[in-house]
N, C-alpha and C positions, 0 to 999 in steps of 0.2 A: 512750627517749622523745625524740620531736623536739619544738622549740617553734613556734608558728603565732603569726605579729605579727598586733596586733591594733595598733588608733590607740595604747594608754596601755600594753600589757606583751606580754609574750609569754605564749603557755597553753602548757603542757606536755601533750602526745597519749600518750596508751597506747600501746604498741608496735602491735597490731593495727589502729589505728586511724589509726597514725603511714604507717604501710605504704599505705595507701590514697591520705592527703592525700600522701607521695611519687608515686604513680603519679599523680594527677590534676594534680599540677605538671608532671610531665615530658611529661605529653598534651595539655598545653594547646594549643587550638585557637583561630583568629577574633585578635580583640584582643588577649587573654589570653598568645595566644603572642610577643607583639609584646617585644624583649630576651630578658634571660636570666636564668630564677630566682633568680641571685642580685643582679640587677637589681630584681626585683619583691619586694614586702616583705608583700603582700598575695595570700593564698589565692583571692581572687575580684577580680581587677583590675576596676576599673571604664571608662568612654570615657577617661575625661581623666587621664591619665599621673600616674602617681605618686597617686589616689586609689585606693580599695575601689568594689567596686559597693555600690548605694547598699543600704539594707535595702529597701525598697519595689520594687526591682527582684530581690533575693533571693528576696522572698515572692511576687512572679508568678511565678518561673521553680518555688519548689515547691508554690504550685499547681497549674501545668503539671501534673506527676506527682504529685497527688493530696495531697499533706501541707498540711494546716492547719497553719503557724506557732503561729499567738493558741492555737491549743485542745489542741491539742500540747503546747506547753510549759506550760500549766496542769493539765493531766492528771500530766504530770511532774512538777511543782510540788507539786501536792495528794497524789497517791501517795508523795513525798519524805516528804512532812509529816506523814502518817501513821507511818512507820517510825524516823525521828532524832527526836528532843530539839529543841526551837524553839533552844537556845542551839547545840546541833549543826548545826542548820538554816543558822543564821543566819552561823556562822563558814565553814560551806563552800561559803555563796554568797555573801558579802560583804554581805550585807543588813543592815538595822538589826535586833536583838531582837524591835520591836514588829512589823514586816511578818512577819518567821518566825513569831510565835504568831501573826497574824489570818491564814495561811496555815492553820497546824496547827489552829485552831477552824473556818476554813471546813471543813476537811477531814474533822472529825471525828474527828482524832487527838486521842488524849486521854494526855496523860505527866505527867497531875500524881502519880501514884502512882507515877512509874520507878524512883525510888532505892530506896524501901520495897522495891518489887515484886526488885530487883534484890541487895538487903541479905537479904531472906528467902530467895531461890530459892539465894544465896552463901551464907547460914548466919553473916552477919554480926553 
């Protein structure tokens, strides 16, 4: 795993994943290629030196190529929420408790049974 700075921590990348944001560092073009990666601390430089591009300028460029940011990661969100536990939810997104379940209720996940269901299927 490599790690990608962000403004407050570093994320840690899956190897497959890690492989890609290495080649899109080293091909950086325009602005972006302006110093030298270990110069830049930021996966998407933005105009003014030593910031990120902004998100409003992120979500026109995946527009451009057809991605919905807003509907995208809700689709994401609500399919999560169906398959983990709101307390599971909640710790592997850093979210409060109460947004994880009004996630899992929008979504129509339902785990009020998991442990029962999970104690019976184990033979608990």
């Amino acid at each position: 795993m490599i790690g990608s700075y962000t403004e407050r921590f570093t994320v840690p990348l899956p190897v497959p994943l890690a492989g890609l944001v290495l080649e899109l560092v080293a091909t950086r073009r325009g602005k972006a290629k302006i110093g030298t990666p270990d110069d830049i601390r930021w996966l998407f430089p933005g105009g003014r030196p030593g910031h990120p591009l902004g998100d409003d300028r992120i979500g026109q460029r995946l527009h451009k190529i057809g991605i919905q940011p807003r509907q995208d990661r809700s689709t994401a969100l609500f399919t999560l929420a169906t398959e983990v536990p709101a307390a599971i939810l909640a710790r592997m997104l850093g979210v409060h408790i109460k947004v994880a379940v009004q996630w899992q209720q929008a979504s129509g996940g339902d785990w009020a049974a998991y442990a029962a269901d999970i104690s019976r299927r184990d033979g608990l």
